[in-house]
C-alpha positions as CSV (number, residue, x, y, z in Angstrom):
1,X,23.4,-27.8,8.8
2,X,20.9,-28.5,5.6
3,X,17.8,-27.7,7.8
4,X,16.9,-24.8,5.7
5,X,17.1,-22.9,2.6
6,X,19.9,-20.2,2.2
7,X,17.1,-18.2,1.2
8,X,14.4,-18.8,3.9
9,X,17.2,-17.6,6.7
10,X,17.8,-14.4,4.2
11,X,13.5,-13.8,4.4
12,X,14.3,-14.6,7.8
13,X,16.8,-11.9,8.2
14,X,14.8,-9.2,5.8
15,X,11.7,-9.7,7.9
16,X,13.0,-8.4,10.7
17,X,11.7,-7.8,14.1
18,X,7.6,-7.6,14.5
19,X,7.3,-4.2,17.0
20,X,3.5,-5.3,17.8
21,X,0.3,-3.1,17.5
22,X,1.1,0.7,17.8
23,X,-0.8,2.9,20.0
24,X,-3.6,4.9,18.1
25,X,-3.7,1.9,15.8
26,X,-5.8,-1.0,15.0
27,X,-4.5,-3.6,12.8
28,X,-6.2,-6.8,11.5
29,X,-5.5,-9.0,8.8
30,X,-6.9,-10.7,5.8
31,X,-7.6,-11.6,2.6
32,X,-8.1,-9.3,-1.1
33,X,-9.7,-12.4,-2.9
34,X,-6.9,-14.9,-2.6
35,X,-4.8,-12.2,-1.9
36,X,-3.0,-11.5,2.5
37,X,-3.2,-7.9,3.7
38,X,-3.2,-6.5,6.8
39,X,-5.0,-3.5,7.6
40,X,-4.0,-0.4,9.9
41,X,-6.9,2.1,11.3
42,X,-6.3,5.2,12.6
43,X,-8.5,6.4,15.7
44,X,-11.3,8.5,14.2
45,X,-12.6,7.2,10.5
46,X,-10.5,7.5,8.1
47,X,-11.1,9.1,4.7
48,X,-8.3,8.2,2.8
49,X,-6.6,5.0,2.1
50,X,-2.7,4.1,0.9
51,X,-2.4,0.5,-0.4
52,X,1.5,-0.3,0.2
53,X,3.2,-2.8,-1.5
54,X,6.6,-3.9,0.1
55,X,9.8,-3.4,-1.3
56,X,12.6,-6.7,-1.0
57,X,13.7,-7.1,-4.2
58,X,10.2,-9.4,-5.5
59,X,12.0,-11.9,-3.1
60,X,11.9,-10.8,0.2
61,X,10.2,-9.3,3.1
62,X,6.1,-9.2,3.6
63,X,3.7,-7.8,6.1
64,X,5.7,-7.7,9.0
65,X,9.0,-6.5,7.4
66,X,7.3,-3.3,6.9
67,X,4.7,-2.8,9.9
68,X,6.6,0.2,11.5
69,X,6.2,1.9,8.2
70,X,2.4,1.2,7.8
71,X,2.0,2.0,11.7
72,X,3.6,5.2,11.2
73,X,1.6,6.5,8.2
74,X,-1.6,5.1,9.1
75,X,-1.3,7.4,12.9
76,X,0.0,10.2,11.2
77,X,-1.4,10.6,7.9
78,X,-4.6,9.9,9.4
79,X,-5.1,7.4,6.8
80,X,-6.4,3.3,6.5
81,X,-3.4,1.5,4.9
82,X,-3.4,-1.5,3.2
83,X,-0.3,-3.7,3.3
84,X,-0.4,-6.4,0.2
85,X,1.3,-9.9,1.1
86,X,1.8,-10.3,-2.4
87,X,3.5,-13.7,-3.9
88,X,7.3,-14.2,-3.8
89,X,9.7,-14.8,-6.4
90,X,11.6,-17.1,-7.3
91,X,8.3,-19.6,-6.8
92,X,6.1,-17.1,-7.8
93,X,7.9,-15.5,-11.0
94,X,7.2,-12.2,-12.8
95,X,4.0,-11.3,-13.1
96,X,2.7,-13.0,-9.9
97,X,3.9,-10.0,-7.9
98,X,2.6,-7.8,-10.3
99,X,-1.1,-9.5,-10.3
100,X,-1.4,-9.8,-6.7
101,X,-0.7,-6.1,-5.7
102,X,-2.6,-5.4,-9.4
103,X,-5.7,-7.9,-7.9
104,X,-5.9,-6.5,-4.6
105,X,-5.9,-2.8,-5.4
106,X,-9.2,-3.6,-7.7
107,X,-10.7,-5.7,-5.1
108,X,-10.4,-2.6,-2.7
109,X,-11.9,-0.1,-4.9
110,X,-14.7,-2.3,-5.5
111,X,-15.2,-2.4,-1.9
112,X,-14.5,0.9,-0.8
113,X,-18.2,1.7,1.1
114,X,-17.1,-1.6,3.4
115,X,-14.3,0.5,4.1
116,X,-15.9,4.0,4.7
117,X,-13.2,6.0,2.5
118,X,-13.2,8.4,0.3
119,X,-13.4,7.0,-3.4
120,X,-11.4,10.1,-4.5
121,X,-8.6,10.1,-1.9
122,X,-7.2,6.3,-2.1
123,X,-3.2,5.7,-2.9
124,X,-0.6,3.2,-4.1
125,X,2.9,3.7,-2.7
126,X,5.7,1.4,-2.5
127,X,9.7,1.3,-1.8
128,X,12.1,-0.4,-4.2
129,X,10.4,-2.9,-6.3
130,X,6.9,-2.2,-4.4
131,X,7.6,1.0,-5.9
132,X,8.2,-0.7,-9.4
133,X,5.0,-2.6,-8.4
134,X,3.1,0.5,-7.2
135,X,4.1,2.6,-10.9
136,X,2.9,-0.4,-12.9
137,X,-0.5,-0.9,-11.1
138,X,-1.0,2.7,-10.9
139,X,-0.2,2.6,-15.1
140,X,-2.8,-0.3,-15.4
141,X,-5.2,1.6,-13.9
142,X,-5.3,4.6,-15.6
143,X,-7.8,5.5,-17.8
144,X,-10.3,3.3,-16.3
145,X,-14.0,4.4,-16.2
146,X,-15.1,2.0,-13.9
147,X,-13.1,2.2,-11.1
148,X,-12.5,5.2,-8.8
149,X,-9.4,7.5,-10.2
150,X,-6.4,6.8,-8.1
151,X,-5.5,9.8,-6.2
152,X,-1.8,9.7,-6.6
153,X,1.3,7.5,-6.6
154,X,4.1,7.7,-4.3
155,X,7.2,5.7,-5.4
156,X,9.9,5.3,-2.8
157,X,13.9,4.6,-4.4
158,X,11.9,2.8,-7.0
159,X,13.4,0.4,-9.6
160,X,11.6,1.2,-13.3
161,X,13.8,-0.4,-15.5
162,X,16.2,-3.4,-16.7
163,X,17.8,-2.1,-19.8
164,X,20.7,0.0,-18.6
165,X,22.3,-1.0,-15.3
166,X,25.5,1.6,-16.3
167,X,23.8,4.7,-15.6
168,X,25.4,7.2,-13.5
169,X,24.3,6.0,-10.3
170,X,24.7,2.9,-10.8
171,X,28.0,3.3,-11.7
172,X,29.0,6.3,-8.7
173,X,27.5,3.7,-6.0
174,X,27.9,-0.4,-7.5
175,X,29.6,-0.7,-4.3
176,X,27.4,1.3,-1.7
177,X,24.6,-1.1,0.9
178,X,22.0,-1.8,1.5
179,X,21.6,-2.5,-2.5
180,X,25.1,-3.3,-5.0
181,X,25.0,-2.6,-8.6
182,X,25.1,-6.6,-9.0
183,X,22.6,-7.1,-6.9
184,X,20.4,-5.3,-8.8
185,X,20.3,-7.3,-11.1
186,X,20.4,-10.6,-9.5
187,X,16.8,-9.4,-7.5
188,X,15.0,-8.5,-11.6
189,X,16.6,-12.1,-12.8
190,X,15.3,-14.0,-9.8
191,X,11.5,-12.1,-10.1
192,X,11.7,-12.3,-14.1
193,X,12.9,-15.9,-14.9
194,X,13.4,-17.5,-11.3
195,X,17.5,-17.8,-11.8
196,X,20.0,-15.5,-12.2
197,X,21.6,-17.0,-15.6
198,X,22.6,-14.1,-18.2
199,X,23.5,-11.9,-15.4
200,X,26.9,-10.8,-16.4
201,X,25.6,-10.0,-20.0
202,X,22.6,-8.4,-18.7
203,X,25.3,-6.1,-16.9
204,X,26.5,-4.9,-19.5
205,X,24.0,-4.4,-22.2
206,X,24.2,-7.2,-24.0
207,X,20.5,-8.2,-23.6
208,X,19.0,-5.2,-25.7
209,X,18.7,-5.0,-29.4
210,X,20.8,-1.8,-30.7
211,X,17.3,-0.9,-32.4
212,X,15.8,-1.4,-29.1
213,X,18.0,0.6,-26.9
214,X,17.6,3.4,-29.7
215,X,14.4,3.2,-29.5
216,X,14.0,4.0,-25.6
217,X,16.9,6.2,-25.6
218,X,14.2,9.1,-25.8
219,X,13.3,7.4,-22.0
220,X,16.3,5.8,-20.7
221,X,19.2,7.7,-21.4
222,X,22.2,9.4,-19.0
223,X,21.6,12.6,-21.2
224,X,18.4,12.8,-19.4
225,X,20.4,12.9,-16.2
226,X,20.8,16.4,-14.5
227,X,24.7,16.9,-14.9
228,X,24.9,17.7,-11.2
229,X,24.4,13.9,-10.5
230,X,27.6,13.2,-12.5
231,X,29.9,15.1,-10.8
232,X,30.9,12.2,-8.5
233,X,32.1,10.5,-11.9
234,X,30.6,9.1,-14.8
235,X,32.1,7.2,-18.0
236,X,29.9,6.7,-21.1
237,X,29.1,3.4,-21.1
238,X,29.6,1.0,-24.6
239,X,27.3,-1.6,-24.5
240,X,29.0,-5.4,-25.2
241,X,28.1,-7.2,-28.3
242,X,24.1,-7.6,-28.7
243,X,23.7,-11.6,-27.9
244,X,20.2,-12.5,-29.6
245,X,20.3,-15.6,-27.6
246,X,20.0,-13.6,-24.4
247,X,17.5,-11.5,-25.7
248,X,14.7,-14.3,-26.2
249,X,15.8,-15.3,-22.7
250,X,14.8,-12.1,-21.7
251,X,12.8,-9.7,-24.5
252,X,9.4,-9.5,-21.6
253,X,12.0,-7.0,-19.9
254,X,10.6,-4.5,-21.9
255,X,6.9,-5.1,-20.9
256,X,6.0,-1.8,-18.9
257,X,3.9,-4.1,-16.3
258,X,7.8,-5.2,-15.5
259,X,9.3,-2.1,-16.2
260,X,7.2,1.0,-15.6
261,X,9.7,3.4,-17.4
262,X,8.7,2.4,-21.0
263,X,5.0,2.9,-21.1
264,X,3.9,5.0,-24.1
265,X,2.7,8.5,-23.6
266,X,-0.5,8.5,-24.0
267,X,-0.6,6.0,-20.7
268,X,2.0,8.2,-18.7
269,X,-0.4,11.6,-19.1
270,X,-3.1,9.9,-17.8
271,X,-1.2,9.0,-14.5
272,X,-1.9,10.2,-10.9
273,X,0.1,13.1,-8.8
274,X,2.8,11.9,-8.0
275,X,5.2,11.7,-5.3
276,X,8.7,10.5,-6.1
277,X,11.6,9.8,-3.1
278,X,15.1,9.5,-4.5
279,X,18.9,8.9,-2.5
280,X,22.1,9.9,-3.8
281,X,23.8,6.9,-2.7
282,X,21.7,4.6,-4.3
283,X,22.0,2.9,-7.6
284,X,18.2,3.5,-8.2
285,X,18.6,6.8,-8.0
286,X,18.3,7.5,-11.6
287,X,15.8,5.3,-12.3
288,X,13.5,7.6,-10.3
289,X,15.6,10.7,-11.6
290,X,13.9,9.2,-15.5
291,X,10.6,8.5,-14.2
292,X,10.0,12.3,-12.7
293,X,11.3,13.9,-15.5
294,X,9.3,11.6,-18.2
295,X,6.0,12.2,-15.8
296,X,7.0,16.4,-15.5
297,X,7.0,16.2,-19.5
298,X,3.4,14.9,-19.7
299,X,1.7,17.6,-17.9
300,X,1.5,15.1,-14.6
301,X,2.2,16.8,-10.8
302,X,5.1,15.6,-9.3
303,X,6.6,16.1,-6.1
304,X,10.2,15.4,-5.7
305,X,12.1,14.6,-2.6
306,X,16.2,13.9,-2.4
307,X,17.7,12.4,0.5
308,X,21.4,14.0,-0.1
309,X,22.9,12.0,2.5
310,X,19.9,8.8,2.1
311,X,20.7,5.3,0.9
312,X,19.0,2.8,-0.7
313,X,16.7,1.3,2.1
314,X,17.1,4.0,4.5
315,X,13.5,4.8,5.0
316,X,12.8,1.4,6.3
317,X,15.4,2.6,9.1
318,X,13.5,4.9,10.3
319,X,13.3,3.4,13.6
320,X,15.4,0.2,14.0
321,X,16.7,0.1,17.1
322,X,20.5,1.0,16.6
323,X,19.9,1.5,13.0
324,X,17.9,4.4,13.2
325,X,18.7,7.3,10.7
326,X,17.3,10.7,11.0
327,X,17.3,11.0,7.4
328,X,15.2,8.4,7.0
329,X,12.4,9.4,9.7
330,X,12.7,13.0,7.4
331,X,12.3,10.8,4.3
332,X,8.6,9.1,5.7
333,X,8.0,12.5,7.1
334,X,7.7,13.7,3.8
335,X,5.9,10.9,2.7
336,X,3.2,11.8,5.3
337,X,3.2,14.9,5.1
338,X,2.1,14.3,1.2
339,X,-0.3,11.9,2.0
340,X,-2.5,15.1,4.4
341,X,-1.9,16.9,1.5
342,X,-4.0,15.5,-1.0
């Protein structure tokens, strides 16, 4: 009927239903410098703090998509959380997402007495790309000597990096919702460059130098994959011709602010515990498969959690009326469960 974007009914869609303040839980919002948030307080005064940054592919979903989430950790964690309203692609393109959760986390730590929490005990956490947001913030930060140490990172089915969309789960589940191989893709075009053009070279490797890829082999590589996640099949993947002309369209891909994966070393030791939630069924998967196993090989804590039978998405399901999944109540429970310990 032309009264509308394809895209605002999508946001529309991805938003979801607003369940409304939770018992236990006082939420207000406002604003990080130019920045929307909405804050959750537990009864009692809390001592820690989690600063989540949405997941939606940079495009979709906000503040209300994930409330449930926020309202769940924030009464049983015990914790103040921090939902960021960062900027949406494709009007706000890469790095606009990346500054605003970036922006907001600093503002907070300069402002932790207005807050009455623990300058030792405050988090970043984030599904999908807010985990890709959450990893990239959490790599700016470290090393810093005048701001508070993030505590830890938790990174929920997080997406790290755009230079090999053939690993083995992305080839076991192109097919499998809430997230297709394809779509992959299409979601780091639209936050990158603000169109999806290049996407079938980008697909297939085409968008990476051979020097490049050798390079980063060391980091993104299926030999870094446990073989137990290949026995639902798995072909070595050829990459297509190199296409230079693709590669100036799209050589920032390799900036670790964009994908967290292929920061040096010396950044990655200086990181916070970490928590890292993977699915089996999701392409993703590896992407936090990599990310543990580069983290475990710089001396940094990690705590691992696999939902067997989860799906890319499932722990927003939590609780969604018919949509519910147990697995991914267990998934938050986890996540929660984390959180007390730190």
């Amino acid at each position: 009927m032309e009264l509308c974007s394809s895209l605002a009914v999508r946001r529309l869609v991805f938003s979801g239903w607003r369940p409304g303040p939770a018992p236990g839980v006082r939420q207000e919002d406002a604003r990080l410098g130019r920045v929307p948030v909405r804050l959750y307080r537990p009864r009692g005064a809390p001592r820690a703090a989690v600063l989540l940054f949405h997941g939606g592919g940079w495009i979709y979903c906000g503040l209300d998509s994930h409330e449930r989430i926020c309202q769940y950790i924030a009464k049983e964690s015990g914790s103040l959380v921090l939902s960021v309203g960062y900027r949406l692609a494709p009007e706000h393109k890469y790095p606009a997402a990346y500054e605003d959760c970036l922006n907001a986390t600093l503002h907070f730590l300069q402002h932790l007495e207005h807050y009455g929490v623990d300058p030792a005990r405050v988090t970043v956490c984030g599904d999908s790309a807010g985990g890709n947001l959450a990893a990239a913030v959490s790599q700016t930060l470290a090393g810093r000597s005048d701001l508070p140490r993030l505590r830890a990172q938790i990174l929920i089915y997080p997406g790290l990096q755009a230079l090999d969309f053939n690993l083995p789960s992305y080839q076991q589940n192109r097919g499998v919702p809430l997230l297709f191989r394809e779509r992959a893709v299409y979601y780091s075009l639209q936050y990158f460059q603000g169109d999806t053009s290049n996407l079938e070279e980008v697909l297939e490797g085409a968008h990476i130098p051979p020097d490049m890829r050798l390079k980063y082999r060391k980091w993104v590589s299926p030999d870094n994959i446990p073989e137990k996640f290949k026995v639902r099949g798995y072909e070595l993947h050829k990459p297509c011709e190199f296409k230079p002309e693709v590669f100036e369209t799209v050589k920032r891909f390799c900036e670790p602010t964009l994908c967290p994966l292929l920061a040096e070393d010396t950044v990655i030791q200086q990181l916070p515990e970490s928590f890292i939630l993977t699915c089996e069924y999701d392409v993703l998967r590896d992407d936090g498969l990599l990310y543990k196993k580069r983290l475990e090989d710089n001396g940094v804590p990690v705590t691992w959690f696999h939902l067997e039978d989860g799906f890319h998405g499932i722990v927003n399901l939590f609780d969604y009326c018919s949509l519910s999944f147990p697995s991914g109540k267990r998934g938050l429970d986890r996540v929660v469960a984390f959180i007390k310990g730190l």
